[in-house]
DODOFI-667782 format. One record per residue: residue number from 1; residue in one letter; x, z, y of N, C-alpha, C, O, CB in turn. Coordinates in steps of 0.001 Angstrom, whole numbers. Each point is the difference from the previous one (the first is absolute). Glycine has a CB too. Layout:
BEGIN
{rec NUM,a,{X,Z,Y},{X,Z,Y},{X,Z,Y},{X,Z,Y},{X,Z,Y}}
...
END
This chain:
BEGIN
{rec 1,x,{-48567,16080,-33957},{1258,-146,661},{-264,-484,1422},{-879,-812,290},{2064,332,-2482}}
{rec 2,x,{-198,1151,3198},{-121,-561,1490},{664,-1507,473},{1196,-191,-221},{-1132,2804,662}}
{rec 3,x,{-840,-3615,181},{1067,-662,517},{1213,660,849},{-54,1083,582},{-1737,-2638,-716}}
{rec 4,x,{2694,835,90},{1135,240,812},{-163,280,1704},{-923,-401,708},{1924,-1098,-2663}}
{rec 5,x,{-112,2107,2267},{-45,83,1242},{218,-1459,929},{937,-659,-450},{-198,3136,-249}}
{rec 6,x,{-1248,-2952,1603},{40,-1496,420},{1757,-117,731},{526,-1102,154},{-3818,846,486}}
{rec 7,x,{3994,1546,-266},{1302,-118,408},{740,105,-495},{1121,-101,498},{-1513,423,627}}
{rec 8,x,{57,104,-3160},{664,461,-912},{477,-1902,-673},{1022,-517,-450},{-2572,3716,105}}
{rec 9,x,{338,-3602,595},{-449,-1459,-878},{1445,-773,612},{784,129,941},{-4181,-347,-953}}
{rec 10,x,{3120,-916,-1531},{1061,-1345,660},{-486,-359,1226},{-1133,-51,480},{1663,-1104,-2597}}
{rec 11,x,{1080,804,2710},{-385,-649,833},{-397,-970,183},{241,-643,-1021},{555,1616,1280}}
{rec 12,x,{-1593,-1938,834},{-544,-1534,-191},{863,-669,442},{528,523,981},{-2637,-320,-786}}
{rec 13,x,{2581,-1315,-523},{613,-1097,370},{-240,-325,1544},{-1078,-93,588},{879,-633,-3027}}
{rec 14,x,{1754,547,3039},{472,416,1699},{-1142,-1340,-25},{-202,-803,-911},{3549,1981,1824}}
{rec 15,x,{-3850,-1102,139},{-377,-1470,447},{969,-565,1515},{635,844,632},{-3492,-224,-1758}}
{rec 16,x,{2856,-1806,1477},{1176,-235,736},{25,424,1295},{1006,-151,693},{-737,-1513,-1976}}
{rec 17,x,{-1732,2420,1873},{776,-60,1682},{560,1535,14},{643,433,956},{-2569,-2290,690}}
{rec 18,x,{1581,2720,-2931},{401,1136,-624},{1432,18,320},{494,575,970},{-2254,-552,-2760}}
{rec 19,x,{2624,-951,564},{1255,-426,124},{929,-307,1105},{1178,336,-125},{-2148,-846,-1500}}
{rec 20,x,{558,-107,2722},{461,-638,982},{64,1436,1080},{-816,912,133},{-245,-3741,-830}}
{rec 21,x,{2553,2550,1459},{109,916,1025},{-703,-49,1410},{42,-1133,481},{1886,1220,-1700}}
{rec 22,x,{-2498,754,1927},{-484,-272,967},{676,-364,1115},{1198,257,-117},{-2486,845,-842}}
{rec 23,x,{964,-1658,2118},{941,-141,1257},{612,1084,545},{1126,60,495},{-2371,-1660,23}}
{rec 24,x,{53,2837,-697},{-55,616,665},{1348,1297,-651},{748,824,527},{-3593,-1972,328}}
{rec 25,x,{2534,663,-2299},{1521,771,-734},{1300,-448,165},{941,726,318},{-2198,-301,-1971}}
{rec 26,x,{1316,-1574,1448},{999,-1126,908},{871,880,888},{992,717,-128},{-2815,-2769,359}}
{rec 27,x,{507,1436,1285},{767,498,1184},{539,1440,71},{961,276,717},{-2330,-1872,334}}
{rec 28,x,{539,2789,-2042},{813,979,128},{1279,-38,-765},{1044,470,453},{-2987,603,51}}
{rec 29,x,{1854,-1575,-1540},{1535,-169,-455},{974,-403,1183},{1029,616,279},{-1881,-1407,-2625}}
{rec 30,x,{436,-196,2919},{1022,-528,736},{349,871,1144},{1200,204,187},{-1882,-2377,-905}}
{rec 31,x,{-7,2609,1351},{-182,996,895},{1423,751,-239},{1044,25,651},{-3871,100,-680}}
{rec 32,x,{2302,638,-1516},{792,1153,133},{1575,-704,-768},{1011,598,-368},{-3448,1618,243}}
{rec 33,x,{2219,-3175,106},{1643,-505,-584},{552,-298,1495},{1205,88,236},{-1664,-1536,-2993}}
{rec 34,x,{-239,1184,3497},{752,-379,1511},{242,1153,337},{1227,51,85},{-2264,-1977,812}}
{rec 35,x,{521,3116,-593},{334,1259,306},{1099,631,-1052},{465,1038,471},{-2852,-894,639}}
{rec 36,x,{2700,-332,-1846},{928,688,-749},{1428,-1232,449},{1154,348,248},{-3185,1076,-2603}}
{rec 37,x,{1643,-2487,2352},{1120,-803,272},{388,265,1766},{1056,-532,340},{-1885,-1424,-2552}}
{rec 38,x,{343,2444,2918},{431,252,1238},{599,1409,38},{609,595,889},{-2299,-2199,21}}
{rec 39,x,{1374,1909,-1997},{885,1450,252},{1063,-291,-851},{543,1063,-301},{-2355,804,707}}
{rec 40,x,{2315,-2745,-891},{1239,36,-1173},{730,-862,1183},{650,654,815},{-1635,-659,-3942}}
{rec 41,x,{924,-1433,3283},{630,-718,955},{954,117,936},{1044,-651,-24},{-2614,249,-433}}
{rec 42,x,{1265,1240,1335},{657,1431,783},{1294,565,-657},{1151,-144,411},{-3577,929,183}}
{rec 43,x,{2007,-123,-1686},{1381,790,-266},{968,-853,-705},{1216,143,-131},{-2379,2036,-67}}
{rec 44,x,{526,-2919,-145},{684,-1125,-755},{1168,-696,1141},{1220,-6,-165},{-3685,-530,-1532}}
{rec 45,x,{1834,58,2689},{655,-563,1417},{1211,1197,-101},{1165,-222,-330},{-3613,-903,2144}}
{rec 46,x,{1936,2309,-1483},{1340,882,386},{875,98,-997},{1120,388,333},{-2242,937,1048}}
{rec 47,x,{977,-1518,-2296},{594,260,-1539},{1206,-1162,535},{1080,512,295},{-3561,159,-2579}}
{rec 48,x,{2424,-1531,2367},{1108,-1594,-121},{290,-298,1305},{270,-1155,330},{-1321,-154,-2331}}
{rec 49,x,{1022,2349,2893},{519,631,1619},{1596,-583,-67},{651,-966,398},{-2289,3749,-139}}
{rec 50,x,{1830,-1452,-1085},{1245,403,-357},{1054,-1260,-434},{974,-299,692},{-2254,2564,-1387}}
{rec 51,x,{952,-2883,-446},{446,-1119,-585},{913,-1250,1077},{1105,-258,-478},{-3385,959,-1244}}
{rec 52,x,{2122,-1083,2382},{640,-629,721},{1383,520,299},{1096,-518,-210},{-3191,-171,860}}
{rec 53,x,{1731,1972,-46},{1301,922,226},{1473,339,-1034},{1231,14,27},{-3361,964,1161}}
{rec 54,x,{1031,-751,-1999},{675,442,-1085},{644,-1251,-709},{968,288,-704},{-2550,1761,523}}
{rec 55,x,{1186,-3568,237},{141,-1061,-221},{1771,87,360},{1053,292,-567},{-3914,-1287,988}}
{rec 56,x,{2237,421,1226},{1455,-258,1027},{1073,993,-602},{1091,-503,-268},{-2421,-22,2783}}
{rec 57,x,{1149,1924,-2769},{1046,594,-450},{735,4,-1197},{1067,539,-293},{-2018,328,1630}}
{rec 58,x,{-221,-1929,-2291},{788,-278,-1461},{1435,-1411,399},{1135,-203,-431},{-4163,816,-1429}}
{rec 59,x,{2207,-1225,2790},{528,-1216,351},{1171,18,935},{804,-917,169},{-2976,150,-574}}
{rec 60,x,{2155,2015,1027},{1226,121,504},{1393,389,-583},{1121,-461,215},{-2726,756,1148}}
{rec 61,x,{1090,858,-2294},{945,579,-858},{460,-872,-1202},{1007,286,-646},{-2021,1817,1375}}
{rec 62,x,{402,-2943,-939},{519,-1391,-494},{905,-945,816},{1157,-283,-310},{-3189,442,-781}}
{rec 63,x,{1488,-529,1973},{866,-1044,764},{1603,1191,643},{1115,-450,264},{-4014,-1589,756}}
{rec 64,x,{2543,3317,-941},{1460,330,17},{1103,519,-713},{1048,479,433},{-2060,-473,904}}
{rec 65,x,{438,-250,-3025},{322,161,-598},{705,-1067,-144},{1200,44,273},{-2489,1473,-656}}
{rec 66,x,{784,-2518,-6},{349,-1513,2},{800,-339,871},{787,-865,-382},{-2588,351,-323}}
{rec 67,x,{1947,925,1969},{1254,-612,932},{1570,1109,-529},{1138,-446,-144},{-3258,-371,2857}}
{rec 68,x,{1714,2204,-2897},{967,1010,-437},{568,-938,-1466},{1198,-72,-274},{-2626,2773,1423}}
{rec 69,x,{823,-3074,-1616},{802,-814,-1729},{588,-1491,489},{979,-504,-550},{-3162,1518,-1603}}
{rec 70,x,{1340,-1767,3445},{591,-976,434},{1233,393,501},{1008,-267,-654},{-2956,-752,966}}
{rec 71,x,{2028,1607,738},{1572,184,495},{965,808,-751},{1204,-32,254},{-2112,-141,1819}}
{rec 72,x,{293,1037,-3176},{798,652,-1002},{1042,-1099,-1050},{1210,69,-212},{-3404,1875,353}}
{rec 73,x,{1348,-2757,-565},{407,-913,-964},{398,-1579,594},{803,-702,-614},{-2388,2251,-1012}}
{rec 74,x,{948,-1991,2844},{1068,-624,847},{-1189,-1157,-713},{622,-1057,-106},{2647,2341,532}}
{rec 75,x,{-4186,-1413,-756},{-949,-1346,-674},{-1014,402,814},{64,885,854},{479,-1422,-3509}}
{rec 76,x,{-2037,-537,2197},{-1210,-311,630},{-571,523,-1060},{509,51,-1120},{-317,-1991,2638}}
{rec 77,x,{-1341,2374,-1182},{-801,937,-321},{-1420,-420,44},{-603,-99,1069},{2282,1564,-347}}
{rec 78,x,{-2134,-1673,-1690},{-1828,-735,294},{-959,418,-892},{-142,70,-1220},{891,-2245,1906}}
{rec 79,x,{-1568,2515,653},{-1219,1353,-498},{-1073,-1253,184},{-177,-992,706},{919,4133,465}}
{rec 80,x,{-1530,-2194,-2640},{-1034,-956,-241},{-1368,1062,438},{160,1098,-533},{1266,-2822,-1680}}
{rec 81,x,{-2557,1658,2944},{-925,922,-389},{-790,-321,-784},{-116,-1116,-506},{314,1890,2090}}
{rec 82,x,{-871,222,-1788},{-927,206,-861},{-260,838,-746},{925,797,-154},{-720,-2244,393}}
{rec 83,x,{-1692,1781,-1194},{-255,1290,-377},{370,288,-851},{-566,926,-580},{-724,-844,1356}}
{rec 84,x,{2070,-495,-1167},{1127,320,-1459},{1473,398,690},{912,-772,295},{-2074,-1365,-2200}}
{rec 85,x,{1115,3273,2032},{1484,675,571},{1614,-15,-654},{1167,-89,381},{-3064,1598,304}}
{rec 86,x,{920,-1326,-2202},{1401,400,-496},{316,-1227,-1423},{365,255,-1148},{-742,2932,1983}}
{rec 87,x,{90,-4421,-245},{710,-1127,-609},{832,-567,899},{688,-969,-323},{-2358,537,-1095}}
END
């Protein structure tokens, strides 16, 4: 009978500097997580552009809503904000 092939065989027990990541794997990780994060960042920024705008116009159409039911109904009227609209 043949011994085994030596790449076929168990493997030997990792020894530790085996285990351990290099710097040099490290820094490329990091590398390329900084490069992918500079390209997301960006669109992200333009993405929540808009938002402000679109804000002021929720807040307006509220507050003139709120004066249209104030002088309708002849009472005071008190707007609460917040991200719960429809309590």
């Amino acid at each position: 009978m043949t011994p085994p092939h030596p790449d076929l065989a168990a493997p030997a027990a990792p020894d530790r500097a085996r285990r351990a990541f290099t710097l040099v794997e490290i820094l490329v990780v990091v590398v390329v997580m900084a490069i992918l994060a500079s390209l997301v960042v960006p669109s992200l920024a333009n993405a929540t552009a808009p938002l402000p705008r679109a804000l002021s116009d929720l807040l307006e159409a509220d507050f003139r809503r709120a004066r249209v039911e104030s002088i309708g109904t002849v009472r005071e009227i008190h707007m609460v904000a917040g991200a719960d609209r429809d309590r």
